[in-house]
C-alpha positions in Angstrom: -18.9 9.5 20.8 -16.1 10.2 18.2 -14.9 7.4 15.7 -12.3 5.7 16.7 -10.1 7.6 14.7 -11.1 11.3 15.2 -10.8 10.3 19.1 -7.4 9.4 18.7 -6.6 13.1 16.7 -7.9 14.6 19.7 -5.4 12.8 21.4 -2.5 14.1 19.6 -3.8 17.6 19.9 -6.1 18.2 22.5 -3.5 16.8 25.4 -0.4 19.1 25.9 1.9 16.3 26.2 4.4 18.1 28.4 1.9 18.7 30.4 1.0 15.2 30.7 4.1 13.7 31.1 4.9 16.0 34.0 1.7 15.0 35.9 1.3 11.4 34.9 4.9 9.9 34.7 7.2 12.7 36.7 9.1 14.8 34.2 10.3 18.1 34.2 11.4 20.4 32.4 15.1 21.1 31.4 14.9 25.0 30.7 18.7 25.5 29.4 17.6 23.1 26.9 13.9 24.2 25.8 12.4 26.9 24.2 9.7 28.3 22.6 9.8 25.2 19.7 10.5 22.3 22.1 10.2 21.2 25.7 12.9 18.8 26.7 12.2 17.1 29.8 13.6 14.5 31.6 12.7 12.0 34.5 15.1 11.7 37.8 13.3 8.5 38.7 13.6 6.7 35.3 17.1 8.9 33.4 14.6 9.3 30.8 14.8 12.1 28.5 12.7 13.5 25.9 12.1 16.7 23.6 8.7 18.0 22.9 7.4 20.0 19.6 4.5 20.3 17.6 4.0 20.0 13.9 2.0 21.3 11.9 -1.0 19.5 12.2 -0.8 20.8 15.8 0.0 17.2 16.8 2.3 17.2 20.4 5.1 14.9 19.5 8.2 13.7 21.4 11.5 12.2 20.2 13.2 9.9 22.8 17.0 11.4 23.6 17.1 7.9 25.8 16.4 5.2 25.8 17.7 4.0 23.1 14.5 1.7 22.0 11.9 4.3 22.2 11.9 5.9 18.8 9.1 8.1 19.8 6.0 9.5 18.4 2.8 11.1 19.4 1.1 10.6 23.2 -0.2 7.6 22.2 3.3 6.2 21.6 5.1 8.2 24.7 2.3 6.1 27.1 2.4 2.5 25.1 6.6 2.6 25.6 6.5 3.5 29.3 3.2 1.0 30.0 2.9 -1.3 27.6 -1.2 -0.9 27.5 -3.0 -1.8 23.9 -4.7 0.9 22.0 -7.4 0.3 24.0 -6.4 0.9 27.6 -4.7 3.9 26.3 -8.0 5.3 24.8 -9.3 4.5 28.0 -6.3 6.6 30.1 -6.9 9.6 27.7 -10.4 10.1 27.5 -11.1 11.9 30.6 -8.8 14.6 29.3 -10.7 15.8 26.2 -14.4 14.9 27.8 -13.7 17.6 30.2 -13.3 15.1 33.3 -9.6 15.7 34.4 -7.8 18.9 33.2 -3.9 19.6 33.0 -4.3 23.0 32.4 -5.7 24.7 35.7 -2.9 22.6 38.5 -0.8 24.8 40.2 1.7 22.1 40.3 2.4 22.3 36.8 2.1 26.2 36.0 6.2 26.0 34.9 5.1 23.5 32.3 4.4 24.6 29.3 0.5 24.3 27.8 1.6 25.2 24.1 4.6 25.5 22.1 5.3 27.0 19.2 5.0 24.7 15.8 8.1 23.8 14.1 7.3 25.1 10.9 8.0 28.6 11.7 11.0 28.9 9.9 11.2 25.9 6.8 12.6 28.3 4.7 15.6 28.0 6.9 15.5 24.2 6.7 15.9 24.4 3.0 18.6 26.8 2.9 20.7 24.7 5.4 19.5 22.0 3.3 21.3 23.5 -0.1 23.9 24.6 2.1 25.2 22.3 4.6 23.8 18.8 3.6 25.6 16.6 0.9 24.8 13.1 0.0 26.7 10.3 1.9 29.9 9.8 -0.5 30.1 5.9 -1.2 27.4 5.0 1.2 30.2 5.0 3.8 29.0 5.8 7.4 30.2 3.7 10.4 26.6 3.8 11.8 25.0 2.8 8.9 27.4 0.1 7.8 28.6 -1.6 10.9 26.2 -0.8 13.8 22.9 -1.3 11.1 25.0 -4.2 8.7 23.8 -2.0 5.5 27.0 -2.8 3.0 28.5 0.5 1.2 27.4 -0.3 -2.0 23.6 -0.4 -1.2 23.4 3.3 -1.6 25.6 3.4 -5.1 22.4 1.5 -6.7 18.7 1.6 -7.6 16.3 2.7 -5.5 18.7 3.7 -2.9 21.5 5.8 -4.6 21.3 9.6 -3.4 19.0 8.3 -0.2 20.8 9.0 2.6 23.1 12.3 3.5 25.3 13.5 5.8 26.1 16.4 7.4 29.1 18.7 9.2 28.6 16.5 12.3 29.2 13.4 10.1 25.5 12.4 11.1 23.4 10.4 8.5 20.6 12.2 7.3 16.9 10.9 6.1 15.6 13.5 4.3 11.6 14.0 4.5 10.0 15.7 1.9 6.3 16.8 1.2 4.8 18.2 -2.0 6.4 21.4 -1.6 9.8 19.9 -1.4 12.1 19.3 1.4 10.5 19.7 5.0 13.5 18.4 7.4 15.8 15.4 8.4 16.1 12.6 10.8 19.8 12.8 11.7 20.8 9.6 13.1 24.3 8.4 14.4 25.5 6.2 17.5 23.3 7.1 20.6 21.8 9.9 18.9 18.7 10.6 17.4 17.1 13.8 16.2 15.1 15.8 13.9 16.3 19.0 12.4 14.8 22.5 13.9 11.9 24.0 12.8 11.4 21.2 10.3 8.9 19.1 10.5 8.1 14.9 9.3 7.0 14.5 5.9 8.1 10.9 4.1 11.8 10.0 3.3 11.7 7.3 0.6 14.4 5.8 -2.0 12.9 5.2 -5.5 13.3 4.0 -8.9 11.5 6.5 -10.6 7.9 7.2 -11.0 7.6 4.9 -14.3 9.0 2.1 -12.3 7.2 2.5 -9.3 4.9 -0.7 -8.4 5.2 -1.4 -5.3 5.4 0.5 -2.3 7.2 -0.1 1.4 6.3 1.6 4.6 8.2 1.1 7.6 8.2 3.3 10.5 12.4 3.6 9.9 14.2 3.9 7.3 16.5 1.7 8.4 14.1 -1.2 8.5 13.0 0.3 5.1 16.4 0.0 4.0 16.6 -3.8 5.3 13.4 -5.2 4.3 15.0 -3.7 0.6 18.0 -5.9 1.4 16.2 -8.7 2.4 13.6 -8.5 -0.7 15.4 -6.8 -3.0 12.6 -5.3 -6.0 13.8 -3.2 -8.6 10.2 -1.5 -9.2 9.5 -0.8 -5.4 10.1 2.4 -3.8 10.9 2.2 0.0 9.5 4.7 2.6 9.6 5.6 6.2 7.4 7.6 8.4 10.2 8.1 11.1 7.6 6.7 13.9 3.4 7.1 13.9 1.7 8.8 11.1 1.0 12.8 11.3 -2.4 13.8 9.8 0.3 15.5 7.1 2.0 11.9 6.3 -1.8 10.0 5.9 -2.1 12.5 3.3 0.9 12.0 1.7 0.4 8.3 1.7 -2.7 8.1 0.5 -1.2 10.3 -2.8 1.4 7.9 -3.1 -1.1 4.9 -2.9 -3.0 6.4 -5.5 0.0 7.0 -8.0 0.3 3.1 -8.2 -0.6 1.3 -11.6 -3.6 -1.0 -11.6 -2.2 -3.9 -9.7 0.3 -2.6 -7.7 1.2 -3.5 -3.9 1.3 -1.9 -0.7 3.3 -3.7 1.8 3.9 -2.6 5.6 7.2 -3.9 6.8 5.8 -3.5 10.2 7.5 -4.2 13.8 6.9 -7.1 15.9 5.6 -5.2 18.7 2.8 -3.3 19.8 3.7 0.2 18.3 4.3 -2.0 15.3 0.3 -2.5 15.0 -0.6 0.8 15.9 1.6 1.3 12.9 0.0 -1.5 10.6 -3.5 -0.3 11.5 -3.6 3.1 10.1 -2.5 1.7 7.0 -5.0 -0.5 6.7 -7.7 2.5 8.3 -6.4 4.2 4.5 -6.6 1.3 2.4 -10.2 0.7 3.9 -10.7 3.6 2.9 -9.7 4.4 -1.0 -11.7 2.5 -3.8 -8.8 0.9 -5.1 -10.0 -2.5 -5.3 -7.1 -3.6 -7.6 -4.3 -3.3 -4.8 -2.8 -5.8 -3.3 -1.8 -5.3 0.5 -0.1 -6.9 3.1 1.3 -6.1 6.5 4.5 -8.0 6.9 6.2 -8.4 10.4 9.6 -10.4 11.3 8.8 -13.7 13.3 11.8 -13.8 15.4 13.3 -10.1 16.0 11.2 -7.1 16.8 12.1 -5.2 13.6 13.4 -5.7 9.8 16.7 -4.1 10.3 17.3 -7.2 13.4 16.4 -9.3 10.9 18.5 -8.5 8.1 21.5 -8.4 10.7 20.8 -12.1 11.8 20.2 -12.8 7.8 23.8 -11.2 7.1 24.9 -12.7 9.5 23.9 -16.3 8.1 25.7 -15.4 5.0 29.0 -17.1 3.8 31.5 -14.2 3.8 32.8 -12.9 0.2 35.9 -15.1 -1.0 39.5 -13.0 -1.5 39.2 -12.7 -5.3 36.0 -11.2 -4.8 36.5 -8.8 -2.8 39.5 -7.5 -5.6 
């Protein structure tokens, strides 16, 4: 049998997750909306809705359009938010599907499905010119999302690490850029009740930094709002904050393992994880990399709210908690 982990890649791309979702949970497919990129799909019985692409890696990945808590993910995530199963019951549900026992792709039923879509990556040359085009930084770290729905003050993004980490664009949507080693790769645009990722981009990391000379500690979260909170709530001047936007691509392991690397003997990795399952889904494939480097000198921790499901609940009850600023100093 395949380890653990090379079971679970099969997962990701082995199962054409529109496929799936049809035959398993009732979808179907919106065709004014799809193309040869993405599948967007919704459910009648639930109001579910959902868009479908593939990255590079030739993972099948979804983002939730609603509801609003399902930040989506890979197939693994798109079961354990409609279910609830562990990692092991979904293992379990997915196995006859790459052992050759149940097959999506010869039912009649779902020949107006689509079995493969085109990865995102077709164009990112495209995604970088809109990028130098189109996209500025957020002036004054003023957004209503960002400052009154997620309680992130203004002035958190005129400082150290997290100046110049969050854009905007024509739609007044706030932007997470992800970049990989070849620079920038896409955005997670996020604004009230909406969520997306730009087209033909694909995930890479977003992080805010203090400079690779300052850099000892590092902070993954699977947002980067909860990235930007747990920086609130633990405020480091030598830590540079990072978000996956949801499960970890074959691409973004990569990535984080170059960035664990790149840390000075003694440095720390901490996972501001969620307090939910997804959350140690999450936790676990970091600690699947750390298991796996020889960098005994590391310090690592996987650090979950007790009380809220995620860091950015808990900085709004902690802000929350705080004595408001007096008259004269506010002028």
């Amino acid at each position: 049998m395949d380890s653990r982990t090379d079971e679970i890649e099969r997962f990701k791309i082995e199962i054409p997750l529109a496929r799936f979702a049809a035959d398993e949970f009732g979808f179907r497919v919106d065709r004014r909306k799809s193309s040869a990129n993405a599948c967007f799909m919704r459910c009648d019985r639930t109001g579910d809705k959902i868009s479908i692409q593939r990255y590079p890696d030739q993972h099948w990945t979804y983002w939730a359009v609603s509801p609003a808590t399902d930040r989506g993910g890979s197939i693994i995530d798109f079961i354990q938010n409609r279910t609830g199963e562990n990692l092991g019951q979904v293992r379990k549900r997915l196995r006859p599907y790459i052992n050759g026992t149940t097959s999506l792709s010869s039912r009649p039923a779902l020949q107006d499905v689509p079995l493969t879509l085109n990865t995102t990556n077709s164009d990112v040359s495209e995604v970088r010119r809109i990028f130098a085009t189109t996209v500025r930084p957020l002036a004054g770290g003023v957004h209503p999302h960002l400052n009154t729905d997620r309680g992130i003050p203004p002035e958190t993004f005129t400082r150290t690490p997290f100046a110049g980490s969050v854009h905007t664009d024509a739609r007044g949507n706030c932007l997470f850029i992800h970049r990989d080693h070849s620079g920038v790769t896409g955005w997670e645009a996020r604004n009230r009740k909406f969520k997306g990722f730009s087209p033909s981009g694909y995930k890479a990391l977003w992080y805010a930094t203090p400079g690779r000379e300052e850099r000892k500690q590092l902070v993954f979260a699977e947002s980067a709002f909860d990235a930007i909170a747990y920086g609130l709530m633990f405020p480091s001047s030598e830590t540079c904050y990072c978000s996956t936007a949801g499960q970890m691509s074959a691409l973004q392991r990569d990535l984080v393992t170059s960035a664990i690397n790149k840390l000075p003997i003694g440095g720390d990795v901490i996972i501001a994880a969620d307090a939910d399952q997804a959350g140690g889904v999450f936790a676990a494939q970091f600690q699947e990399i750390m298991d796996g480097l020889t960098r005994e000198d590391l310090n690592f921790k996987i650090h979950a709210p007790e009380s809220v499901k995620d860091w950015n609940d808990a900085w709004l009850v902690k802000k929350a908690s705080l004595p408001s600023p007096s008259p004269q100093a506010a002028l």
